[in-house]
PDB file with one MODEL, atoms N, CA, C and O in Angstrom:
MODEL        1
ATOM      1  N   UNK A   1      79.119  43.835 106.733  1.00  0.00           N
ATOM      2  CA  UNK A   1      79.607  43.056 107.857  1.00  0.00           C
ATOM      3  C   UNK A   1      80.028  41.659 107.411  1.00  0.00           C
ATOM      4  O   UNK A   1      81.132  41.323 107.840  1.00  0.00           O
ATOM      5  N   UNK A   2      79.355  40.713 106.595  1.00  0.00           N
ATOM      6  CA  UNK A   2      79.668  39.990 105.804  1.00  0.00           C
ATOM      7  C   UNK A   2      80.726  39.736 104.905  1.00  0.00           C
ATOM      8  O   UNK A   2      81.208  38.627 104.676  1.00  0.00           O
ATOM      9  N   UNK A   3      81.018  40.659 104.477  1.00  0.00           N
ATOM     10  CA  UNK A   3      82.573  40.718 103.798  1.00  0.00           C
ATOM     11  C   UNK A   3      83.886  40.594 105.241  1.00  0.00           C
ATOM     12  O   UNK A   3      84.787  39.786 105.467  1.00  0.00           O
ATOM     13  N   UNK A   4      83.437  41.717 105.893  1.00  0.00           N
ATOM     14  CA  UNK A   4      84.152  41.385 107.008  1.00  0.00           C
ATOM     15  C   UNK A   4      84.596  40.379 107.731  1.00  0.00           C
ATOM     16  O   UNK A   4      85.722  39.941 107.967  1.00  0.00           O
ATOM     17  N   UNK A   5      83.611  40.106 108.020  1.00  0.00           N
ATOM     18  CA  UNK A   5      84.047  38.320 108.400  1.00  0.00           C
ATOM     19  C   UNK A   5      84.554  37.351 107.708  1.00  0.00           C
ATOM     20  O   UNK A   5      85.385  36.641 108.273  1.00  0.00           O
ATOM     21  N   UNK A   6      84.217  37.092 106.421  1.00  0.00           N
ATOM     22  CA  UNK A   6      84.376  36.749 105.498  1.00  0.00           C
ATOM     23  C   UNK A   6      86.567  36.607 105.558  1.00  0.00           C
ATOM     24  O   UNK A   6      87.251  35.599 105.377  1.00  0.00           O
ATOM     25  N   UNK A   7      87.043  38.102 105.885  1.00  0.00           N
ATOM     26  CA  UNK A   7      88.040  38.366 105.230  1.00  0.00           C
ATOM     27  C   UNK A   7      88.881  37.930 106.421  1.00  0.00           C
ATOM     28  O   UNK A   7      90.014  37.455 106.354  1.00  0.00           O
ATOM     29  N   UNK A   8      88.209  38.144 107.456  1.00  0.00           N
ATOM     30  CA  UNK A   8      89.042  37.757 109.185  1.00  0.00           C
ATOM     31  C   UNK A   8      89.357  36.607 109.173  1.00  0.00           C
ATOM     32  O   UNK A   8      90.337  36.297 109.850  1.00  0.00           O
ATOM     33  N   UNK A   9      88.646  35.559 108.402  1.00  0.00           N
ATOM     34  CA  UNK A   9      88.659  33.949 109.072  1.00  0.00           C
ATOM     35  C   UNK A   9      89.414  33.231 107.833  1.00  0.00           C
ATOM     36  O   UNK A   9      89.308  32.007 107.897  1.00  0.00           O
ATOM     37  N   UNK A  10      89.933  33.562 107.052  1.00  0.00           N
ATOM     38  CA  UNK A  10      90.414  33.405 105.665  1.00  0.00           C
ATOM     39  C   UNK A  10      91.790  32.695 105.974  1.00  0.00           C
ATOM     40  O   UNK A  10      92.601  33.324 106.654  1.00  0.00           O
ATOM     41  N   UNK A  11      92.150  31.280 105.471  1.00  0.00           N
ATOM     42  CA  UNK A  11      92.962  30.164 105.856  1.00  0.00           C
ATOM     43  C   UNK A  11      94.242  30.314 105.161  1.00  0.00           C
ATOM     44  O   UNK A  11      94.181  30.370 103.933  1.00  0.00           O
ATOM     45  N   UNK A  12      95.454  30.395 105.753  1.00  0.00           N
ATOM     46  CA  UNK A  12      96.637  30.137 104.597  1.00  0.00           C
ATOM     47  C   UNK A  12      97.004  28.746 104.649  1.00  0.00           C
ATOM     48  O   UNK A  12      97.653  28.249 105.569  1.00  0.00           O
ATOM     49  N   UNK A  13      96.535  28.073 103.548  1.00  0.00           N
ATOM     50  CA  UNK A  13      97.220  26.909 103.689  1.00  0.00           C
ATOM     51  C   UNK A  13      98.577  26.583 103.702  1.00  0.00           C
ATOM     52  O   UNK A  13      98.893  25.927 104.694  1.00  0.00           O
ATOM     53  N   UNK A  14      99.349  26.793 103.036  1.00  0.00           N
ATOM     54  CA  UNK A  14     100.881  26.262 102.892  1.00  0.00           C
ATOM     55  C   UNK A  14     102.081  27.760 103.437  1.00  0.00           C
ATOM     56  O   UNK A  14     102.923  28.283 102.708  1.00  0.00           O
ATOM     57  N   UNK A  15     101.828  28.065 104.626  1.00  0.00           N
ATOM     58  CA  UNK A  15     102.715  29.036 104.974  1.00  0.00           C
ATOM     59  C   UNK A  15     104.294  29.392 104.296  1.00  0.00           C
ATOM     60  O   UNK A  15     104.927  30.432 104.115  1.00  0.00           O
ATOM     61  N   UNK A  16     104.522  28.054 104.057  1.00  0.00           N
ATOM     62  CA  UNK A  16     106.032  27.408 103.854  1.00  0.00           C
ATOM     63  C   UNK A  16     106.174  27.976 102.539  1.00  0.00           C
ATOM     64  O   UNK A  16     107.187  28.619 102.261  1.00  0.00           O
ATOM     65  N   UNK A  17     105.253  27.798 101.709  1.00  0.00           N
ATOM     66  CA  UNK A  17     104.976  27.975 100.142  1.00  0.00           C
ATOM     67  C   UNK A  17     104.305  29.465  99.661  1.00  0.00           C
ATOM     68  O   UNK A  17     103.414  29.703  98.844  1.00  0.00           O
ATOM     69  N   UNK A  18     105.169  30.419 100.574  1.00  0.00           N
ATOM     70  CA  UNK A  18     104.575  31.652  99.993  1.00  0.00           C
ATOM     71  C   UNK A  18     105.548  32.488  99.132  1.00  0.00           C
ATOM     72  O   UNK A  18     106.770  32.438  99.264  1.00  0.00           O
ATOM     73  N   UNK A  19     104.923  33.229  98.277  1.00  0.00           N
ATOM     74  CA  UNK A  19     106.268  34.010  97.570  1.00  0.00           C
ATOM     75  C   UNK A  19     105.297  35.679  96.782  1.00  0.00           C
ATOM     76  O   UNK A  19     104.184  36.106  96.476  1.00  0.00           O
ATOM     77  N   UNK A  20     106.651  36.003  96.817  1.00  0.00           N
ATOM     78  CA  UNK A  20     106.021  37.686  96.736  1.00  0.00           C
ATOM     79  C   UNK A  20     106.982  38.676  95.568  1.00  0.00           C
ATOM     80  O   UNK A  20     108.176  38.893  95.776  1.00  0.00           O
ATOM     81  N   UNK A  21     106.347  39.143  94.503  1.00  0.00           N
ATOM     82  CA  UNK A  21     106.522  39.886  93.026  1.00  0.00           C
ATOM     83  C   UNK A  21     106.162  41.502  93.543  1.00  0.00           C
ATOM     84  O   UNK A  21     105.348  42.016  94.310  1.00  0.00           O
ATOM     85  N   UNK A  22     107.198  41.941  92.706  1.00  0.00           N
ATOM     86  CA  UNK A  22     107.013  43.764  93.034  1.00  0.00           C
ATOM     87  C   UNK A  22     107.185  43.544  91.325  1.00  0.00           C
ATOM     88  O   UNK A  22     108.006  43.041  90.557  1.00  0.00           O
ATOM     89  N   UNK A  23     105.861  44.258  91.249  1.00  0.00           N
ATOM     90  CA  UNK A  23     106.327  45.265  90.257  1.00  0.00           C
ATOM     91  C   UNK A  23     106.718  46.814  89.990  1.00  0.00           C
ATOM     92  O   UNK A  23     105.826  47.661  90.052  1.00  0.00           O
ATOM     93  N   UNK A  24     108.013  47.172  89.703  1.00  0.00           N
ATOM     94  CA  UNK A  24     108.234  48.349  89.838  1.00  0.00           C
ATOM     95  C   UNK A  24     107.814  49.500  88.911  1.00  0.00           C
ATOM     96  O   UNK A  24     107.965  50.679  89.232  1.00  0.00           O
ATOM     97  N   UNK A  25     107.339  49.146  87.872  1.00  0.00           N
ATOM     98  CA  UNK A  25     106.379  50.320  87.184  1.00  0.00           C
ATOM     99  C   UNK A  25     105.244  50.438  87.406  1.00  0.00           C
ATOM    100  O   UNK A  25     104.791  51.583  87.399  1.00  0.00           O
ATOM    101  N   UNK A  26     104.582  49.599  87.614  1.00  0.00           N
ATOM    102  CA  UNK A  26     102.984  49.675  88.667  1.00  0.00           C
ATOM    103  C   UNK A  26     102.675  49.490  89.983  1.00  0.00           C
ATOM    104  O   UNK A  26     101.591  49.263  90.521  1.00  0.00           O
ATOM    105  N   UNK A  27     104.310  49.681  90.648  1.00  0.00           N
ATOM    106  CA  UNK A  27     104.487  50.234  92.152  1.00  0.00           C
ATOM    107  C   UNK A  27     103.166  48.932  92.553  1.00  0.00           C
ATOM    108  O   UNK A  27     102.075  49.303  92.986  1.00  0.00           O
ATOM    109  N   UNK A  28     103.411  47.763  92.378  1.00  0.00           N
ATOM    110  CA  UNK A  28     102.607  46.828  92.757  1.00  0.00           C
ATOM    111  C   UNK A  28     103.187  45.530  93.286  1.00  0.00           C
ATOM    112  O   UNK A  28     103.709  44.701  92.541  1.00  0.00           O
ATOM    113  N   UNK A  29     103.041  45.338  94.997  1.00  0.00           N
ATOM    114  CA  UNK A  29     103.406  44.452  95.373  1.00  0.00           C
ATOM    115  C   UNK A  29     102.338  43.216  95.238  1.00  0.00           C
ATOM    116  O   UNK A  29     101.175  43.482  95.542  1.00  0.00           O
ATOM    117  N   UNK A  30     102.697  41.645  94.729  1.00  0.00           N
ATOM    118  CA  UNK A  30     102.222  40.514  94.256  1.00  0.00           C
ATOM    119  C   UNK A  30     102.274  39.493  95.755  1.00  0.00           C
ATOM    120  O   UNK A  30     103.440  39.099  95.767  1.00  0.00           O
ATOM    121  N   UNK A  31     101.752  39.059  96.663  1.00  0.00           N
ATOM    122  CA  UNK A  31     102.145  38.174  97.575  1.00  0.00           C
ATOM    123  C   UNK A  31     101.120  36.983  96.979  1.00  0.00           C
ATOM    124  O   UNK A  31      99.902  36.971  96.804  1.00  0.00           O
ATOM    125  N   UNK A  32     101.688  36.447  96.856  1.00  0.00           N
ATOM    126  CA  UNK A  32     101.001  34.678  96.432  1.00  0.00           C
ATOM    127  C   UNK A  32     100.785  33.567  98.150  1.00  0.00           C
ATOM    128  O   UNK A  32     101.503  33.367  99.130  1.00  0.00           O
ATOM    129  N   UNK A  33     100.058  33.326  97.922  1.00  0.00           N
ATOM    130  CA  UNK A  33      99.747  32.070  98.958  1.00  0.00           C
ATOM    131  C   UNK A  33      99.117  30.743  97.997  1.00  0.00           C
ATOM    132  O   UNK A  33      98.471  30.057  98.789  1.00  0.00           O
ATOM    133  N   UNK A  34      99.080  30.397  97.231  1.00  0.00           N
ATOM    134  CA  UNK A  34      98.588  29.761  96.393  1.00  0.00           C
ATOM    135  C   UNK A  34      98.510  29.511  95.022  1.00  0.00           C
ATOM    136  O   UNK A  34      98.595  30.549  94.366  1.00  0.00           O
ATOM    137  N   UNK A  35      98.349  28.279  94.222  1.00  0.00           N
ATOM    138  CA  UNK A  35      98.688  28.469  93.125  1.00  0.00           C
ATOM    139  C   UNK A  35      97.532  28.214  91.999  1.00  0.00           C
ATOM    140  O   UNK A  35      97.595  28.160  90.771  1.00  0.00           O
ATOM    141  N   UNK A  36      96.230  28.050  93.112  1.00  0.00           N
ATOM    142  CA  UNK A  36      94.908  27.849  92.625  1.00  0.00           C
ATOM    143  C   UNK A  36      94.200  28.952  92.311  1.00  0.00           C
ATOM    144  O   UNK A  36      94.379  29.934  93.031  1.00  0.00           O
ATOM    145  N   UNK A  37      93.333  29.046  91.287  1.00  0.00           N
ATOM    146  CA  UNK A  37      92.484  30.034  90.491  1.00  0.00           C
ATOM    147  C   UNK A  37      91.294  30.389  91.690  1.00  0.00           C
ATOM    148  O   UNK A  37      90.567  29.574  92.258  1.00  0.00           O
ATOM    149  N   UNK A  38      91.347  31.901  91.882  1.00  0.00           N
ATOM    150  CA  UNK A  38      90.195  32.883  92.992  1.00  0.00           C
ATOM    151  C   UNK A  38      89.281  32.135  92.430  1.00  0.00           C
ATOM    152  O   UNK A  38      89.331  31.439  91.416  1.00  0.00           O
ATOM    153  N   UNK A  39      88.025  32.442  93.551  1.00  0.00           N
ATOM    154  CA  UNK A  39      86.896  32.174  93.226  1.00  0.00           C
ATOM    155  C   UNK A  39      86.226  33.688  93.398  1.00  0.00           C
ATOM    156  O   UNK A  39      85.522  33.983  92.432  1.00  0.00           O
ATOM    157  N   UNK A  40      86.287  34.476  94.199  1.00  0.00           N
ATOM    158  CA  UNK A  40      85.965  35.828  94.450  1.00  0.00           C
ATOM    159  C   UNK A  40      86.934  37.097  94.461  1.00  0.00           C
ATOM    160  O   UNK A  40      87.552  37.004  95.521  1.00  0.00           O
ATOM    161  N   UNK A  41      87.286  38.048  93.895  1.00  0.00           N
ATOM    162  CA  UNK A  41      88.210  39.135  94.367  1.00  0.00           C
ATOM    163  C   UNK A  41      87.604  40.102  95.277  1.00  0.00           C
ATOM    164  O   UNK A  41      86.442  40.348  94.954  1.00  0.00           O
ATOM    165  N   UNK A  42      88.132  40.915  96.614  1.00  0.00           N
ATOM    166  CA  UNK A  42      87.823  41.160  97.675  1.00  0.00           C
ATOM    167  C   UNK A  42      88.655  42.767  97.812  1.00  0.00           C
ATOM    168  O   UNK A  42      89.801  42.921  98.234  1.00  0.00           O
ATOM    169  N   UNK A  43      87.908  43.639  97.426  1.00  0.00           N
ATOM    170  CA  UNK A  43      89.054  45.000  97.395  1.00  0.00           C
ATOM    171  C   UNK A  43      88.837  45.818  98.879  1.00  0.00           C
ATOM    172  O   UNK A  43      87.691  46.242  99.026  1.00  0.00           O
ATOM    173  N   UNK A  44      89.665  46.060  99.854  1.00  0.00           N
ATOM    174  CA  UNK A  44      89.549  46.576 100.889  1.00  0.00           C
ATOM    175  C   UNK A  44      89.582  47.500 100.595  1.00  0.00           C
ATOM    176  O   UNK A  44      89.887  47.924  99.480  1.00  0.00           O
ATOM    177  N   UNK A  45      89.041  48.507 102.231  1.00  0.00           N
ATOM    178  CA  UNK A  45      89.350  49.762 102.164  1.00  0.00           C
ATOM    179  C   UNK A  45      90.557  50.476 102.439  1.00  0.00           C
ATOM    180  O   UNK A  45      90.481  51.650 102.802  1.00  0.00           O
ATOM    181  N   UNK A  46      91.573  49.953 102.318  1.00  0.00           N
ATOM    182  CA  UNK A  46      92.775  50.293 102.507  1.00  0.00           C
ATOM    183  C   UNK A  46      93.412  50.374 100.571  1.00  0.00           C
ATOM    184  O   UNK A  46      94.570  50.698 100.311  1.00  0.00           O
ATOM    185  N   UNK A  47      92.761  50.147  99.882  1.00  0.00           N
ATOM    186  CA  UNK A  47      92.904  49.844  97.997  1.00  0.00           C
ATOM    187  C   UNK A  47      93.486  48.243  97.857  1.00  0.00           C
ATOM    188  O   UNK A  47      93.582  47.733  96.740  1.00  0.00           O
ATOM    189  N   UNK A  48      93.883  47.463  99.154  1.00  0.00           N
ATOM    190  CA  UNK A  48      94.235  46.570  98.629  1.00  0.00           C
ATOM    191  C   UNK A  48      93.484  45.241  98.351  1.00  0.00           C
ATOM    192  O   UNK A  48      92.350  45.115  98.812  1.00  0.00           O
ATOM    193  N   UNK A  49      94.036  44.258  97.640  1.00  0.00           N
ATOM    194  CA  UNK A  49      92.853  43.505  97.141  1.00  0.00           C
ATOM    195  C   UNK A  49      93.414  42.095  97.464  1.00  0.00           C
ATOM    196  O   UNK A  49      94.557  41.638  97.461  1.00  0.00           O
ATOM    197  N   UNK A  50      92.013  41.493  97.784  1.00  0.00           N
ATOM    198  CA  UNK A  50      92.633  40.141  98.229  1.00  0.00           C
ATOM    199  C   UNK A  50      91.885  39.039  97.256  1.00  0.00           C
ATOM    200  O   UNK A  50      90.723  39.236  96.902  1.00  0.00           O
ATOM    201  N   UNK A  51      92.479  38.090  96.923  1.00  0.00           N
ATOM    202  CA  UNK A  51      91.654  36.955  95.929  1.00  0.00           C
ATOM    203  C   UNK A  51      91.598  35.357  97.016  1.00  0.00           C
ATOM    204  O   UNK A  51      92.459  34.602  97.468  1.00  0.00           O
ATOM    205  N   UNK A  52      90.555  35.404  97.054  1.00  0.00           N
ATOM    206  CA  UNK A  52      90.308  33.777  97.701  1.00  0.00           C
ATOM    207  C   UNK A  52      89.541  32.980  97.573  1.00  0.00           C
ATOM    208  O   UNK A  52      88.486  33.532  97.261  1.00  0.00           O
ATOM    209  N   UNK A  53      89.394  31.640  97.647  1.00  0.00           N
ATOM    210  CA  UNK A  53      88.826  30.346  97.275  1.00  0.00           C
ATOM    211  C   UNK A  53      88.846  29.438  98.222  1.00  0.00           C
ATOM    212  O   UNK A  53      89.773  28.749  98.647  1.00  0.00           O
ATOM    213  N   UNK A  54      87.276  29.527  98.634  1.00  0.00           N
ATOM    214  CA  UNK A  54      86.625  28.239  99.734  1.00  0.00           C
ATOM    215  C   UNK A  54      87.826  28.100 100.892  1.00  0.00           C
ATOM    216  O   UNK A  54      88.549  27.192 101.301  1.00  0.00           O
ATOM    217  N   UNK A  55      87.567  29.940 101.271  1.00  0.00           N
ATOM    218  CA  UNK A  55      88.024  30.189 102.838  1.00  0.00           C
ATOM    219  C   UNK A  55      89.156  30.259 102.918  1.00  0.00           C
ATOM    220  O   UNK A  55      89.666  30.161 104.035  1.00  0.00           O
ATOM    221  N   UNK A  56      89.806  30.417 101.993  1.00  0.00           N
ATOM    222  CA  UNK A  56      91.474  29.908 101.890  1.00  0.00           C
ATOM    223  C   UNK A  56      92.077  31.451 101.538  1.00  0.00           C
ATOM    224  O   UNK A  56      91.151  32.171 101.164  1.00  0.00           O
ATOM    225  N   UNK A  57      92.960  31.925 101.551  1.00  0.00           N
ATOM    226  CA  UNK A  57      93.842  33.564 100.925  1.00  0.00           C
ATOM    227  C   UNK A  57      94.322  32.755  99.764  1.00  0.00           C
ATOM    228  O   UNK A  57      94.798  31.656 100.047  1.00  0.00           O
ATOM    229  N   UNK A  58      94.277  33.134  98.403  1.00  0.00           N
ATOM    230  CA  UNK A  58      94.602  33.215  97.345  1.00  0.00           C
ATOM    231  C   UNK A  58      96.142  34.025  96.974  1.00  0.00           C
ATOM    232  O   UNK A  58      97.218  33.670  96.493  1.00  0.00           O
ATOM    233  N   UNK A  59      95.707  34.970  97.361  1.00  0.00           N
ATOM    234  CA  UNK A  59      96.620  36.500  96.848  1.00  0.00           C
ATOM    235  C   UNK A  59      96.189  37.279  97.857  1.00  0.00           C
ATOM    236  O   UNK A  59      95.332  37.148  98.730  1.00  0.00           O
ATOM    237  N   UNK A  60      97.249  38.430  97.447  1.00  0.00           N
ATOM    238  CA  UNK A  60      97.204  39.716  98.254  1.00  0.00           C
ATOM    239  C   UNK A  60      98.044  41.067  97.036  1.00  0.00           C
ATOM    240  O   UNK A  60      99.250  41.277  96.909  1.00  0.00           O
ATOM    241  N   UNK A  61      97.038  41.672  96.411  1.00  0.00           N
ATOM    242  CA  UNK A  61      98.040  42.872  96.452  1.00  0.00           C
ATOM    243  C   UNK A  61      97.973  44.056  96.585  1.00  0.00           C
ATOM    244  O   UNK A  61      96.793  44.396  96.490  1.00  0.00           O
ATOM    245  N   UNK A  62      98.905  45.241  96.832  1.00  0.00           N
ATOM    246  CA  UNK A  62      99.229  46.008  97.723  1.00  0.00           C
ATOM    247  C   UNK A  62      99.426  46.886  96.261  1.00  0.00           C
ATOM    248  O   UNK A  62     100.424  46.505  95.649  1.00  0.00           O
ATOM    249  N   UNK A  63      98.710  47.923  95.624  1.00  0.00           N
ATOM    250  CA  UNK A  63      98.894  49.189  94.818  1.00  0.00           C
ATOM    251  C   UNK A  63      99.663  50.192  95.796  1.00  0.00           C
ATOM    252  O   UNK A  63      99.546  50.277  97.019  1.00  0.00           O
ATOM    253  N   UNK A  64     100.503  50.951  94.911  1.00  0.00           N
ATOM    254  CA  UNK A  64     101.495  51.986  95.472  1.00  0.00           C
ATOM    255  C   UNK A  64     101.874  51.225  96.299  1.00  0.00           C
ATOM    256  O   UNK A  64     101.006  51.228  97.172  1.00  0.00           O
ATOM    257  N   UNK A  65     102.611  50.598  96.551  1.00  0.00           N
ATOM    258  CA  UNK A  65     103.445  50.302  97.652  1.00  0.00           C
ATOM    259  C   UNK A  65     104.019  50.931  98.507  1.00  0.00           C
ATOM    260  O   UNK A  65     103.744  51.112  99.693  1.00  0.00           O
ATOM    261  N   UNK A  66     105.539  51.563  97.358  1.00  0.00           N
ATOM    262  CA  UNK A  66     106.232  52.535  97.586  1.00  0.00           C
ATOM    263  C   UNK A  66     105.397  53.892  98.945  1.00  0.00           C
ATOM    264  O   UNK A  66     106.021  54.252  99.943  1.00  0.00           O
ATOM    265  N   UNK A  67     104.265  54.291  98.676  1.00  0.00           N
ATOM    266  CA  UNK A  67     103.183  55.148  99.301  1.00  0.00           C
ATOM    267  C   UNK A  67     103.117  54.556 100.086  1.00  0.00           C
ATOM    268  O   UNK A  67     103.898  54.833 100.996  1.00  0.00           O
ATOM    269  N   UNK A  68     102.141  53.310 100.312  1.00  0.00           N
ATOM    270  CA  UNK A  68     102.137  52.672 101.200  1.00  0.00           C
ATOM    271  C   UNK A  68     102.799  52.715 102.891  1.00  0.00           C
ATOM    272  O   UNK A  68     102.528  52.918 104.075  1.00  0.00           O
ATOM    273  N   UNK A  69     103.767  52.381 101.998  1.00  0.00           N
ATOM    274  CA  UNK A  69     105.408  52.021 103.190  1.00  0.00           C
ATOM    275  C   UNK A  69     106.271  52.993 103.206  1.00  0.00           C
ATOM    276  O   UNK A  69     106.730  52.999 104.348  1.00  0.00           O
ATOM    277  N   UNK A  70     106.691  53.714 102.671  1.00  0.00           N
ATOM    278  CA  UNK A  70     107.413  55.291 102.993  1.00  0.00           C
ATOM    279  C   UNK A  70     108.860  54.606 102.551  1.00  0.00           C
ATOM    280  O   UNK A  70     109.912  54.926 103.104  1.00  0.00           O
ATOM    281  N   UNK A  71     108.765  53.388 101.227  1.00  0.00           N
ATOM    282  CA  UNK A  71     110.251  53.065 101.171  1.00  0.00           C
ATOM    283  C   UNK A  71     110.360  54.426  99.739  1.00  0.00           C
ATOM    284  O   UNK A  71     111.440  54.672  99.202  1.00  0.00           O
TER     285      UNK A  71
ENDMDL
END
């Protein structure tokens, strides 16, 4: 339950300043919110994984994508 919450209340600081990397041989989408080093990595149950630092979203990424999203 703790993780949970944890992952709900999680801050983007610089909306303006986001940017996002595909990699296409490891079908791995990269979304950046930040340019500061995780303090924790956070793997959902969905496979995707989130990295964040003192409440803030770090990263986000999304394995298989392609699967994912039906592109």
């Amino acid at each position: 339950m703790e993780r949970v919450e944890k992952v709900k209340n999680l801050i983007v600081e610089d909306p303006e300043n986001i940017w996002m990397e595909y990699d296409k041989v490891g079908d791995t989408l990269y979304i950046g919110f930040s340019k500061d080093e995780e303090e924790e990595t956070i793997m959902l149950e969905n496979d995707m994984i989130i990295n964040i630092k003192d409440n803030r979203l770090i990263s986000l990424l999304i394995p298989n994508f392609k699967e994912k999203t039906n592109i």
